[in-house]
C-alpha positions as CSV (number, residue, x, y, z in Angstrom):
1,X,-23.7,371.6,-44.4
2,X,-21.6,372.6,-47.6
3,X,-22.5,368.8,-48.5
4,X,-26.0,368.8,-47.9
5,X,-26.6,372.5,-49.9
6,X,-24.8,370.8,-52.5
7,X,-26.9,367.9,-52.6
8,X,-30.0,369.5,-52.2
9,X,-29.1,371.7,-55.7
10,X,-28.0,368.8,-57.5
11,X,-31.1,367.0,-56.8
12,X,-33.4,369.9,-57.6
13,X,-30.9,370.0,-61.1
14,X,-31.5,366.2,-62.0
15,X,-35.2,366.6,-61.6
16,X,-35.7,369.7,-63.1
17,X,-33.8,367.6,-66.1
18,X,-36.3,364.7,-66.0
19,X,-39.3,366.5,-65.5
20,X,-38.7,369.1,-67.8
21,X,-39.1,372.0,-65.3
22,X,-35.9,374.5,-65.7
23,X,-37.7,377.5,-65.7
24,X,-40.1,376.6,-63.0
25,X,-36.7,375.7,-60.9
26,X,-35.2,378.9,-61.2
27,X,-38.2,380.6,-60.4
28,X,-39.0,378.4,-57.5
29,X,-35.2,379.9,-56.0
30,X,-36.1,383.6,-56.3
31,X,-39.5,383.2,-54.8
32,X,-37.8,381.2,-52.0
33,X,-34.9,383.9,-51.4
34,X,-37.5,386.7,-51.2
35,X,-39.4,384.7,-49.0
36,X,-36.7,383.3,-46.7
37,X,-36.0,387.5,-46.2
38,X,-39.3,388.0,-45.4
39,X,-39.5,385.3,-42.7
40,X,-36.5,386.5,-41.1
41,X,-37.7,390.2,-40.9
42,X,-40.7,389.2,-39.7
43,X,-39.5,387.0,-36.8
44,X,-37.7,389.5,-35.3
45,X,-40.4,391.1,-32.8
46,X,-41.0,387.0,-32.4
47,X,-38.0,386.3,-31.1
48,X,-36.9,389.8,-29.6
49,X,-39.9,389.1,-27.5
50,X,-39.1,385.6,-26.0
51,X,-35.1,386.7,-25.7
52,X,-36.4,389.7,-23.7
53,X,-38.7,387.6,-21.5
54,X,-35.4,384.8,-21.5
55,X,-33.6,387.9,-19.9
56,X,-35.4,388.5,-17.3
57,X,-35.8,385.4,-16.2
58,X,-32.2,384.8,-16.5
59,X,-31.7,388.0,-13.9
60,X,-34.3,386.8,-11.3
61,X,-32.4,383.8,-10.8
62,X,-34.4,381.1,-13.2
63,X,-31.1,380.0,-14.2
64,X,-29.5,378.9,-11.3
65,X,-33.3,377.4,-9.6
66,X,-33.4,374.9,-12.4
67,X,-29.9,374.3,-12.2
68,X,-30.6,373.4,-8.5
69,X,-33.7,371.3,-9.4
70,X,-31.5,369.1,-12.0
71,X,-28.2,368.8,-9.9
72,X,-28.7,365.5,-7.9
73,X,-30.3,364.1,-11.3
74,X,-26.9,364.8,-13.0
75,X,-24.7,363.5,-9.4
76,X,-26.6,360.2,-9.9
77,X,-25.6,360.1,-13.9
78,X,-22.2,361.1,-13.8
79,X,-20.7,358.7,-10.7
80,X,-16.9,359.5,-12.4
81,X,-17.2,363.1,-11.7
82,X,-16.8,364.2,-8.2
83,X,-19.9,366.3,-7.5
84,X,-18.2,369.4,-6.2
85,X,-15.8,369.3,-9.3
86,X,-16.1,372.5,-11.6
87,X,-16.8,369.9,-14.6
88,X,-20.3,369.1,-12.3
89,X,-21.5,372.8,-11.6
90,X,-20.6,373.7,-15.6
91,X,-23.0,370.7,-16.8
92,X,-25.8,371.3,-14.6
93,X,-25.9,375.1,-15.8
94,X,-25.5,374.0,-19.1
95,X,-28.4,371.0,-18.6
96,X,-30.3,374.2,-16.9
97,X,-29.4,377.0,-20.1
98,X,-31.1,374.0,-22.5
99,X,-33.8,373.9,-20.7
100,X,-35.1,377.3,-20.8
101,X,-34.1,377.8,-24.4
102,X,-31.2,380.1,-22.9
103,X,-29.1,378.4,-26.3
104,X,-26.7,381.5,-25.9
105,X,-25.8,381.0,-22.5
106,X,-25.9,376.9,-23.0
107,X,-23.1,376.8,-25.3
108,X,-20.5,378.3,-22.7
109,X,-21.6,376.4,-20.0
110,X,-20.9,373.3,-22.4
111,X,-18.3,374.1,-23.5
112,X,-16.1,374.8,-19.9
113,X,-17.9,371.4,-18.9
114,X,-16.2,369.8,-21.7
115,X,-12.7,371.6,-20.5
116,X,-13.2,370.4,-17.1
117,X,-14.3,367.0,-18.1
118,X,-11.0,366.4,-20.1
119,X,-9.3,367.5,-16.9
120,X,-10.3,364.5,-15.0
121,X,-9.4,362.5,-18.5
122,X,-6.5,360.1,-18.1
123,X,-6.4,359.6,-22.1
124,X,-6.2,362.6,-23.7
125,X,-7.9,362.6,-27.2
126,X,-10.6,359.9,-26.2
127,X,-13.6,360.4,-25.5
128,X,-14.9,359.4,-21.4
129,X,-18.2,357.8,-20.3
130,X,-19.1,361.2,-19.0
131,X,-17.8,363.1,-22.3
132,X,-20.7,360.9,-24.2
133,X,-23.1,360.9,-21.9
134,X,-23.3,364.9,-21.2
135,X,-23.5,365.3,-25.4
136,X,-25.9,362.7,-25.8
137,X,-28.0,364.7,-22.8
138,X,-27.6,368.2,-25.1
139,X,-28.2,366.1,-28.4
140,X,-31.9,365.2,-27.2
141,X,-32.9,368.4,-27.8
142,X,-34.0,368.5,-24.0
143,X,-35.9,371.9,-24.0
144,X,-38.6,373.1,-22.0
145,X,-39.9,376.0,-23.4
146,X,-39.7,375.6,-27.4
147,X,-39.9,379.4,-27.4
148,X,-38.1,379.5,-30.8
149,X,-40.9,377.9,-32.5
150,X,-43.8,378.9,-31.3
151,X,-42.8,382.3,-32.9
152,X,-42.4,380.7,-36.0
153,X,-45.9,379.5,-35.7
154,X,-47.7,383.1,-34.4
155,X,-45.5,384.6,-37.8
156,X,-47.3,382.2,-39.8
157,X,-50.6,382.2,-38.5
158,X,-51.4,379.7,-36.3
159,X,-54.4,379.8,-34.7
160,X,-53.1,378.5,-31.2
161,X,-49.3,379.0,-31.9
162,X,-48.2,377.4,-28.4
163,X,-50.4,374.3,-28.8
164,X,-47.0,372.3,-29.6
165,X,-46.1,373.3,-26.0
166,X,-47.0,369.9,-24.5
167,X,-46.4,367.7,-28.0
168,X,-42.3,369.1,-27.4
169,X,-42.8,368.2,-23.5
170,X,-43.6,364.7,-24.2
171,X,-41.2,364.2,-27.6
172,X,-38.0,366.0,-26.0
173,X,-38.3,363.7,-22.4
174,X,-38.8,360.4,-25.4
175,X,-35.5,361.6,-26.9
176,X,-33.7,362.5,-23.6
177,X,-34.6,359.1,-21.6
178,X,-33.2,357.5,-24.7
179,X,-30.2,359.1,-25.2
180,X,-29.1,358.7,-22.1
181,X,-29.9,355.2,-21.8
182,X,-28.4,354.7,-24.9
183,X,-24.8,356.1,-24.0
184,X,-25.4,354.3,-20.6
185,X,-25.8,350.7,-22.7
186,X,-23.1,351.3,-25.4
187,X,-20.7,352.5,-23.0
188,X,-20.7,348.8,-21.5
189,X,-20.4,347.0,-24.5
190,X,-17.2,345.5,-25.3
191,X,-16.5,347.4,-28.2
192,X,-16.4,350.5,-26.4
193,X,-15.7,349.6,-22.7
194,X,-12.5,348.3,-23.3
195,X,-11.5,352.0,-25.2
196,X,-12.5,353.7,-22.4
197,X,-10.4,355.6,-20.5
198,X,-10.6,354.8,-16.7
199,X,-11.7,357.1,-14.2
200,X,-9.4,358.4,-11.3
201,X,-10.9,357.3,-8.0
202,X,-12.3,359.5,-5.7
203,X,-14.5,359.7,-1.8
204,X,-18.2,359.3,-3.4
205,X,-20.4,361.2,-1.1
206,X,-23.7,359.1,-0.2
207,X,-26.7,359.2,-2.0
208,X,-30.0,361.0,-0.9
209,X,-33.4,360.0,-2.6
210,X,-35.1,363.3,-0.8
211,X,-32.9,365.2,-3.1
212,X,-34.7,364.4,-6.2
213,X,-38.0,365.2,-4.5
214,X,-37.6,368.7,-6.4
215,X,-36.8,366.9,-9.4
216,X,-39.8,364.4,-9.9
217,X,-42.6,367.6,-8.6
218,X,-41.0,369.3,-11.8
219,X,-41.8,366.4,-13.8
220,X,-45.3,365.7,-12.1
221,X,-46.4,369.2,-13.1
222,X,-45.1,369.1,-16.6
223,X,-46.8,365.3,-17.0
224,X,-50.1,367.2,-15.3
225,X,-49.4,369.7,-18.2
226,X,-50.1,367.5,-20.9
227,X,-52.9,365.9,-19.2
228,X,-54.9,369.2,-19.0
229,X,-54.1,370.0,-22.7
230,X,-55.2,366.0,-24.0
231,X,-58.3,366.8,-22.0
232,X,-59.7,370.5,-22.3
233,X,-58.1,370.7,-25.8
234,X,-57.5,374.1,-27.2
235,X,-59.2,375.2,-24.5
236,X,-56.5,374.8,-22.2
237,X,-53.1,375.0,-24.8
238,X,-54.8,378.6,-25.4
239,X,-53.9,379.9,-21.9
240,X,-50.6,378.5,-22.3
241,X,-48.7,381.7,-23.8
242,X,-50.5,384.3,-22.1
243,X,-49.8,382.5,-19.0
244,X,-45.9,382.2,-19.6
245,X,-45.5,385.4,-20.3
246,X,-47.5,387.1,-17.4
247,X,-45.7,384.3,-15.1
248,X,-41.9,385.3,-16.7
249,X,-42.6,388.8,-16.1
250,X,-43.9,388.3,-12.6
251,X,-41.4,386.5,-11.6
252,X,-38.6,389.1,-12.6
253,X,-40.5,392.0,-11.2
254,X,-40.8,390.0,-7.2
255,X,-38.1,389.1,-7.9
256,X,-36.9,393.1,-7.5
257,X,-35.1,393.2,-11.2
258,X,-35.8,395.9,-13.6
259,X,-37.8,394.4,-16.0
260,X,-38.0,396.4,-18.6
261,X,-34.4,397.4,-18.9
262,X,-33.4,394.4,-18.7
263,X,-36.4,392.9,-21.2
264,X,-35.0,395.3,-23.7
265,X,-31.0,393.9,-22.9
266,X,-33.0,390.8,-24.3
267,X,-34.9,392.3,-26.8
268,X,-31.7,393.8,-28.7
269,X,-29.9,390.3,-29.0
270,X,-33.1,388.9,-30.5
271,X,-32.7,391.7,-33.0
272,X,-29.1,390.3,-34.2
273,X,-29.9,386.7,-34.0
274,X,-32.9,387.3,-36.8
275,X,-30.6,389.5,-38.9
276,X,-27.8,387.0,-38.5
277,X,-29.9,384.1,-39.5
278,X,-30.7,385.9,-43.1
279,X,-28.0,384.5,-45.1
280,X,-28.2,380.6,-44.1
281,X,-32.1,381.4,-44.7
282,X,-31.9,382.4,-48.0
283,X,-29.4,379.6,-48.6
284,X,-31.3,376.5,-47.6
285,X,-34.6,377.7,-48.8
286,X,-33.7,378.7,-52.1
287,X,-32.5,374.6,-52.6
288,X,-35.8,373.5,-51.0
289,X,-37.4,375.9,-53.1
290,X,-35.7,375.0,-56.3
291,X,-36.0,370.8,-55.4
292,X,-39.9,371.4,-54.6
293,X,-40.4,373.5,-57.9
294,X,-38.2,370.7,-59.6
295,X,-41.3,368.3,-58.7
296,X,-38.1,366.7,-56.6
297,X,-39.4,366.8,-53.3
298,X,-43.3,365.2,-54.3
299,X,-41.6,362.5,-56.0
300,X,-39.4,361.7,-53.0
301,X,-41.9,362.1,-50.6
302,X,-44.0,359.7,-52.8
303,X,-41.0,357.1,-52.8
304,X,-40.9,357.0,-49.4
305,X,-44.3,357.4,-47.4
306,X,-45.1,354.0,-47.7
307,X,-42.3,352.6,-45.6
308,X,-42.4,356.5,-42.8
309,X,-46.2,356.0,-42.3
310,X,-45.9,352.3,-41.2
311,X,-44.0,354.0,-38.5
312,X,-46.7,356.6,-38.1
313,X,-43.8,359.3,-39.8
314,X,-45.7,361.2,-42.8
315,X,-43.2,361.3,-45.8
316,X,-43.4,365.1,-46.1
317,X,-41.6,365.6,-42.8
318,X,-38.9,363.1,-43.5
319,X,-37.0,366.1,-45.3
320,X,-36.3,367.5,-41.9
321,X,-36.0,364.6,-39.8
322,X,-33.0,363.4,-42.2
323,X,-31.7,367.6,-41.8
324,X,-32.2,367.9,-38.5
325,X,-28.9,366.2,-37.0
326,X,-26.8,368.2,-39.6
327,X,-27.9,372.0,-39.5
328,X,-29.9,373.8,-37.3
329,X,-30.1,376.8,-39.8
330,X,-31.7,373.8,-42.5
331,X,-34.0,372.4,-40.4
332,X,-35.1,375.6,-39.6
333,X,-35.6,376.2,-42.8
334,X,-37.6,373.6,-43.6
335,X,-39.3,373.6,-40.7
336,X,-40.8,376.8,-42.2
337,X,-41.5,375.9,-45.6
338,X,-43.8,373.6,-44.5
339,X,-46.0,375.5,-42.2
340,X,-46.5,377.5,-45.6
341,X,-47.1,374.5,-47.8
342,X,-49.7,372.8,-44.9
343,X,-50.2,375.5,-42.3
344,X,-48.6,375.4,-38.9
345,X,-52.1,373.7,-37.6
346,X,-52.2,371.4,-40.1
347,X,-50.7,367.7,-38.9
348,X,-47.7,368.1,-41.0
349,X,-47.2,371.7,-39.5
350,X,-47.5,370.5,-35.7
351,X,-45.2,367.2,-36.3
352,X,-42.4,369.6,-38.0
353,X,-43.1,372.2,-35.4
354,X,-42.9,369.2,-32.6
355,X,-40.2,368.0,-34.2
356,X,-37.6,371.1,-34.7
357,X,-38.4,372.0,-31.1
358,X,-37.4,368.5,-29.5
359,X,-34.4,367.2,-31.9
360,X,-30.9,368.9,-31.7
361,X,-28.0,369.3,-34.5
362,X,-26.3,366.3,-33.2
363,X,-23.3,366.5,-35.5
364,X,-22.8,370.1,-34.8
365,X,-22.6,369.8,-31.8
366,X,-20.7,366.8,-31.1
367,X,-18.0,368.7,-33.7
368,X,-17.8,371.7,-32.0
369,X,-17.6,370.4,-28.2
370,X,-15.3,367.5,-28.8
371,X,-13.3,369.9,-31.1
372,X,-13.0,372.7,-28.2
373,X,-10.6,369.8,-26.2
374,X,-8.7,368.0,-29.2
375,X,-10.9,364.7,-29.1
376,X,-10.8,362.7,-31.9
377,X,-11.7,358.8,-30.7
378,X,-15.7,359.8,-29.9
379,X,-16.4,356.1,-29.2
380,X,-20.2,355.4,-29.0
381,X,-20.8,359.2,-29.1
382,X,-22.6,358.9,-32.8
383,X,-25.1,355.8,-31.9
384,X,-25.8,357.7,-29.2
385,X,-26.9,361.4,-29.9
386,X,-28.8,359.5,-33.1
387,X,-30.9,357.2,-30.8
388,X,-32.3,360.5,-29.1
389,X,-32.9,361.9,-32.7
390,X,-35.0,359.0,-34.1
391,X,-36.5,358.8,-30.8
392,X,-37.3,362.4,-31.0
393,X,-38.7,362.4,-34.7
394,X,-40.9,358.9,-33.7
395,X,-42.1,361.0,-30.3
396,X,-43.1,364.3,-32.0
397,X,-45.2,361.9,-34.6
398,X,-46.5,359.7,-32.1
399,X,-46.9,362.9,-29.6
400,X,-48.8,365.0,-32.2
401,X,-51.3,362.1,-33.0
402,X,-52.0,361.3,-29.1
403,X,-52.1,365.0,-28.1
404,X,-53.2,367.1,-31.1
405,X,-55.6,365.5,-33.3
């Protein structure tokens, strides 16, 4: 990230040089430091209000349903890892915590699921087939509830904040499929397959297709979901938040947990997370700020669009898809600066929207989980998590234009 701040200052520097704009460069960073301040104040009812609902959830058991839903899914992926191992009950939580946006109780989970993973390793410091294949699984930016997001979107104004519900439902299952196929494929390629460490052998229970009957009703309703939004329109992606959060609550309350202590439990972390994020705000959108002011970022834009469109990507997102593997904090920032520029209904503003909500900070994470266990040969791990990011930026464009417009 120090490399890409960097960058993005230099850049705003060298044009500000050739187009002659120094003063409207340093003016474009103070705006863009007040502003980042502003944003993060103002998403903190935002997010204090999906963390609390997250909560309670989280107490009534949501947690542990999908985590049942998903298991026989993540037995059939991982045949190296007995399925009563502890490295098999840490991924499905963690698989489970992604889903419903629970990123604070994700990381954990991932990271004992790495611990336990390099317990079954026979070469310590190299990466397994199962090592890849569970990050290329979080770097897809699987997430069923972009909850994150859409509260970005209400701050800014949008009209129908949660209509990017569905467009993230079809872009992060496009970047999941792929990553996973992708680690599946490179991991039996030469190059990599003979690195690879082998497995210890083990009684494999047999396989049940009835378990996944659970599994593929999940999808079927989420693949009815996006049917009802292409066809009643607004009409129908309207309900959509209403109806979560009524549902989220209901379920904690038959559930017999006290909703709203426990909704303020999750209330209060939301409060320190948009505090926290201040600093890397004001950091990242003071160089956007600075390179857009510079005339930078038009010229750029202009550069590329003709070779992002053929592709169906519109060169004013490309910015973020390029950010999005290295820094959440970034992308986020981004993310935000152009739902001001074009408004979060806009095209541009559901694509970035789409797009931050179904990608993942792939080198992040792949440093801090293969860094938790001493790995350092990652074999196809790279190739991997960045098929599900291209995959993810091409589905939220391609999503957005189906679903959306």
């Amino acid at each position: 990230m120090n490399q890409v701040f960097f960058g993005l200052i230099a850049l705003a520097f060298g044009f500000a040089v050739w187009n002659g704009t120094p003063a409207e460069v340093g003016q474009g960073a103070m705006d863009a430091a007040k502003g980042s301040v502003d944003l993060a104040l103002g998403l903190v009812g935002y997010i204090a209000l999906f963390l609390g609902l997250m909560k309670v959830v989280e107490e009534a058991g949501g947690l542990k349903f999908v985590a049942r839903i998903v298991r026989p899914v993540m037995v059939l992926l991982f045949p190296n890892v007995p399925p009563e191992h502890p490295a098999m009950g840490a991924m499905v939580m963690n698989v489970a915590a992604n889903a419903l946006g629970l990123g604070n109780a994700a990381t954990p989970f991932g990271l004992k699921a790495m611990k336990e993973l390099n317990e079954l390793n026979t070469e310590k410091g190299t990466a397994t087939n199962a090592m890849i294949l569970f990050l290329a699984i979080n770097t897809s930016g699987l997430a069923i509830l972009p909850t994150g997001i859409i509260g970005v979107r209400a701050l800014k104004g949008s009209a129908d904040a949660a209509a990017i519900f569905p467009t993230t439902l079809m872009a992060t299952a496009c970047s999941t499929v792929v990553g996973i196929s992708a680690a599946i494929f490179l991991s039996r390629l030469p190059v990599f397959s003979k690195s690879a460490p082998t497995p210890e052998p083990f009684d494999r229970p047999r396989f049940m297709i009835k378990d996944l009957i659970p599994f593929f009703l999940t999808i079927l309703c989420m693949v009815g979901l996006v049917f009802v939004v292409w066809y009643f329109g607004e009409q129908a992606s309207a309900w959509i938040l209403p109806v979560l959060i009524v549902s989220m609550l209901s379920v904690g309350f038959f559930r017999g947990v006290r909703v709203y202590e426990v909704f303020v439990k999750g209330a209060k972390e939301g409060f320190d997370i948009a505090i926290m994020i201040i600093p890397y705000l004001v950091a990242i959108l003071s160089a956007v700020g600075m390179l857009r002011a510079s005339g930078g970022l038009a010229r750029i834009v202009e550069w590329v669009r003709p070779f992002t469109e053929a592709l169906g990507i519109p060169g004013e997102v490309l910015p973020l898809a390029l950010l999005r593997p290295l820094s959440g904090s970034g992308a986020f920032g981004i993310t935000a600066d152009l739902l001001d520029t074009y408004t979060p209904d806009s095209l541009i503003g559901n694509i970035a929207s789409t797009m931050v909500g179904s990608t993942e900070t792939t080198f992040y994470v792949l440093a801090v989980y293969f860094g938790s266990i001493g790995v350092t040969k990652i074999r196809h791990a790279v190739p991997a998590g960045l098929a599900a990011d291209i995959t993810g930026v091409l589905a939220s464009c391609w999503a957005v234009h189906w679903l959306l417009t």
